[in-house]
Each structure stands twice: as structure tokens, then as C-alpha cells.
C-alpha positions as CSV (number, residue, x, y, z in Angstrom):
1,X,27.8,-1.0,21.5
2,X,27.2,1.6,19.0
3,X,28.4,1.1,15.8
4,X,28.9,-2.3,16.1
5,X,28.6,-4.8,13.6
6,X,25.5,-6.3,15.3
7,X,24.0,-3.1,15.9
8,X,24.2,-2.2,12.4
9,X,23.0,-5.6,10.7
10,X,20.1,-5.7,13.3
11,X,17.6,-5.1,10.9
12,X,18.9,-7.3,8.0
13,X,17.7,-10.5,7.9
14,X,18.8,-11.7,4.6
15,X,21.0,-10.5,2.1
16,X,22.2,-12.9,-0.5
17,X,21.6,-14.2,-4.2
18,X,18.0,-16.2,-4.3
19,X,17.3,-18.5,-6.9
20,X,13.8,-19.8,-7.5
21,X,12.4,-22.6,-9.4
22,X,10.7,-22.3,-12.1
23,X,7.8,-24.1,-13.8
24,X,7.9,-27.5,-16.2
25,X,9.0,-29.9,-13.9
26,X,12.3,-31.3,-14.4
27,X,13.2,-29.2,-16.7
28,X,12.9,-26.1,-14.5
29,X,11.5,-23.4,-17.6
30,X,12.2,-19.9,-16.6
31,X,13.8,-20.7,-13.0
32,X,16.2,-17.4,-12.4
33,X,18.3,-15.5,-9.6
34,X,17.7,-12.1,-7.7
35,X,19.8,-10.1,-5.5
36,X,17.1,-10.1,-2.3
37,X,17.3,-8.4,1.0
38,X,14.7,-8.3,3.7
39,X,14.7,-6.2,6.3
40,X,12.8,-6.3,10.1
41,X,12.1,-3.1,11.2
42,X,10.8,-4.2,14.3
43,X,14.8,-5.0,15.1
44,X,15.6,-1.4,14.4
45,X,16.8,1.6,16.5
46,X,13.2,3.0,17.3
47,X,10.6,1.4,19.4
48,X,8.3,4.3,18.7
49,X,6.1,3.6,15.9
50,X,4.2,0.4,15.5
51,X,4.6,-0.2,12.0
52,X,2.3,-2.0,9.6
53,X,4.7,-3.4,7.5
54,X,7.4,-3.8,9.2
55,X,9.1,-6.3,7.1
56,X,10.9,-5.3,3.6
57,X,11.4,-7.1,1.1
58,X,14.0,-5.6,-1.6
59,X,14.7,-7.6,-4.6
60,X,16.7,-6.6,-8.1
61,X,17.9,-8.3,-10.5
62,X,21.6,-9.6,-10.8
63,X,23.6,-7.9,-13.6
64,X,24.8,-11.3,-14.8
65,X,21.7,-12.6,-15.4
66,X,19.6,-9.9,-17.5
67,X,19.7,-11.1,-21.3
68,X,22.6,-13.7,-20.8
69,X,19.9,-17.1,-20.2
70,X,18.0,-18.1,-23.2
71,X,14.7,-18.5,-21.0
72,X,15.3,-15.5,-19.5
73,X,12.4,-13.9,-17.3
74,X,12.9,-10.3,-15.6
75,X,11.9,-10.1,-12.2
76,X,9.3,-8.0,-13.0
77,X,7.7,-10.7,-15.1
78,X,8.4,-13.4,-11.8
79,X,7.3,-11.1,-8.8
80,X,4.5,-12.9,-7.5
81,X,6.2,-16.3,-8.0
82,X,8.9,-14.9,-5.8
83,X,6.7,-13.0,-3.5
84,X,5.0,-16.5,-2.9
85,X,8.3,-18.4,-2.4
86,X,10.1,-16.1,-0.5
87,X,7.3,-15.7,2.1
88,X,6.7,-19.2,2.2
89,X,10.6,-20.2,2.8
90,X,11.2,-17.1,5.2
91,X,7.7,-17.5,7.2
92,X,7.3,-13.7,5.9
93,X,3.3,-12.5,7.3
94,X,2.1,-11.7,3.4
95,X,-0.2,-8.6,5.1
96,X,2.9,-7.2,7.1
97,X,5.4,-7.2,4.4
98,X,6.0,-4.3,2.2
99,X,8.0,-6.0,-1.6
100,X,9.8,-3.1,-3.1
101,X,11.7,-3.6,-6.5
102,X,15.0,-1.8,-6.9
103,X,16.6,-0.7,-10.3
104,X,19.9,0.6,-10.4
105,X,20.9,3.8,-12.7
106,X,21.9,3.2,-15.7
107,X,24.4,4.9,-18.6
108,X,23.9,5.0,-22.0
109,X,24.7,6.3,-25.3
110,X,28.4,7.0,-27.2
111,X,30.3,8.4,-24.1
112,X,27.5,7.1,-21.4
113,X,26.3,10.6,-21.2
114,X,22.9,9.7,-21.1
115,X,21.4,8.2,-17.6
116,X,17.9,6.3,-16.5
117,X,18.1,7.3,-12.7
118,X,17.4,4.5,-10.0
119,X,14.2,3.0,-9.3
120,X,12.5,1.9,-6.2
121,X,8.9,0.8,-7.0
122,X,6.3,-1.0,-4.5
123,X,4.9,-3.8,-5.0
124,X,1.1,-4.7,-4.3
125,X,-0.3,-7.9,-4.2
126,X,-4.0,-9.6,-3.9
127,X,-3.0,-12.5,-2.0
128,X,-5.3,-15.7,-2.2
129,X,-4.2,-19.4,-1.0
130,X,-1.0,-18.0,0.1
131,X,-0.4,-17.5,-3.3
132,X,1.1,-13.4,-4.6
133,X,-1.6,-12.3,-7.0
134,X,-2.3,-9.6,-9.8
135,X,0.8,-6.9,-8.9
136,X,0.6,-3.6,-9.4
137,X,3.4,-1.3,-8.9
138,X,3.6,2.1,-8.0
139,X,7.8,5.0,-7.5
140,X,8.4,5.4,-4.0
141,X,9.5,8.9,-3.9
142,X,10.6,10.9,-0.9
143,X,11.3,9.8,2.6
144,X,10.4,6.6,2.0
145,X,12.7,6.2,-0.9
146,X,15.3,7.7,0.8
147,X,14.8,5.6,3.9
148,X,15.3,2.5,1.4
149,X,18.5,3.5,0.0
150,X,19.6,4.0,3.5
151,X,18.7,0.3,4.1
152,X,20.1,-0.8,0.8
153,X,23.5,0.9,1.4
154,X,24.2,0.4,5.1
155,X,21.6,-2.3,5.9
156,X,20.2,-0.2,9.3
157,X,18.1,3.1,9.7
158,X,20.2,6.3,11.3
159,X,18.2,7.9,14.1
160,X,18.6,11.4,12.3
161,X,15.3,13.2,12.5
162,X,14.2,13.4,8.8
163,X,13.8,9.6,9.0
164,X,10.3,8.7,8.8
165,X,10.8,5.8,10.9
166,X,12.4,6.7,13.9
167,X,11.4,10.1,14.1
């Protein structure tokens, strides 16, 4: 049924808070939250294009959490450790999922006149031991950006023909 709820939400696969643990034992040093969604594309509207990441990973940090924890640790600064967990927990093929980081505009200044635009930078890995080495990021700009938004904000791809994926 178009429009449906389950068509829409076919490609989300998770969308929730997720917490990982951090290091130290007991005492969990640096553990934190992240917003993360991942996405299948494979569960999408078009069967056309075999993709080589099909999977999407989008994680951000929680507005609650930046600068209110003592041991605080941005996600930037935990992206491997969460790369590792998350594919480990969500049985997530390391070579087949593409880990993009999402920062939200921000406002600033007396009257909030001034604004840092949103941010969607991909993430790279060296993965050894199953284990999310050495990342390097790198803006997403154009389609691709665009086609992540989409994801973010309505969780499914349209089949309009400037989408890269189901053109």
C-alpha cells in the first residue's frame, strides 16, 4: 500500500538513543549516548542498482549530553569504538556499511544571527580484528547529502528522479 507506514519505515532498521560502554571496567570511563539510525537500502523502493554499501549508519550526538557529563567524550572522539560495537550488536558487514556523522545547524551570537550550517561527514575506517580503526572523515555534499537528509527526515528514499539511488 503506498504510503503506508510499512512502506515508508522499510528501510529503517533502527532508530533510537544507543548508549555504549566505555573503558575502565566497573567504572565505565567515558561511556556516552548517540542518536543512531541505520538504514538498509537493499529494503528500499528500487531494485535497480546493486549497491556497495547498502547499509547506513547515521549517528549524532544527543543535545543533552554535549558538555553536561564530567567525562564527557564527543562522538567524534568515540567513532571507532561505536563503529565496532554497533556492527558487532547489529551483525552490520563492516565492508558494506557506509558510517556518516550528522551535525545539526547551529545559532549563535547576541540575537542568534550568526549560524554553523549542518554537517554530514563520512566516515572511513581500516578495519582489523573486527575492530574500527584510524577514521578519517571527509562533507558529503550534493546528492548524496541530500539523499541523507531525506533518510534522516522521513526515514525512506522518494522515487523522484534526482535521487541517486533509485534513479
Amino acid at each position: 500500500m503506498p504510503g503506508s507506514i510499512a512502506e515508508r519505515t522499510a528501510m529503517l532498521i533502527f532508530d533510537d538513543v544507543y548508549a555504549w560502554e566505555g573503558w575502565g571496567g566497573a567504572l565505565q570511563l567515558q561511556a556516552g549516548r548517540c542518536r543512531l539510525r541505520i538504514f538498509d537500502l537493499r529494503k528500499g523502493p528500487s531494485k535497480k542498482v546493486v549497491l556497495f554499501k547498502p547499509v547506513i549508519a547515521l549517528v549524532s550526538e544527543l543535545p543533552s549530553e554535549a558538555g553536561k557529563k564530567k567525562n564527557f567524550l564527543s562522538l567524534r572522539s568515540c567513532i571507532g569504538h561505536i563503529a565496532t560495537r554497533v556492527s558487532e550488536e547489529f551483525s552490520l558487514d563492516p565492508q558494506r556499511t557506509m558510517w556518516v556523522e550528522y551535525y545539526p545547524a547551529r545559532h549563535y551570537g547576541p540575537n542568534n544571527e550568526k549560524c554553523i550550517p549542518e554537517r554530514f561527514d563520512r566516515v572511513r575506517f581500516r578495519w582489523r580484528d573486527g575492530k574500527a580503526l584510524q577514521p578519517a572523515w571527509e562533507p558529503l555534499e550534493g546528492p548524496l547529502r541530500d539523499m541523507l537528509r531525506q533518510l534522516q527526515t522521513t526515514g525512506r528514499l522518494s522515487n523522484k528522479p534526482n535521487n541517486p539511488i533509485t534513479q
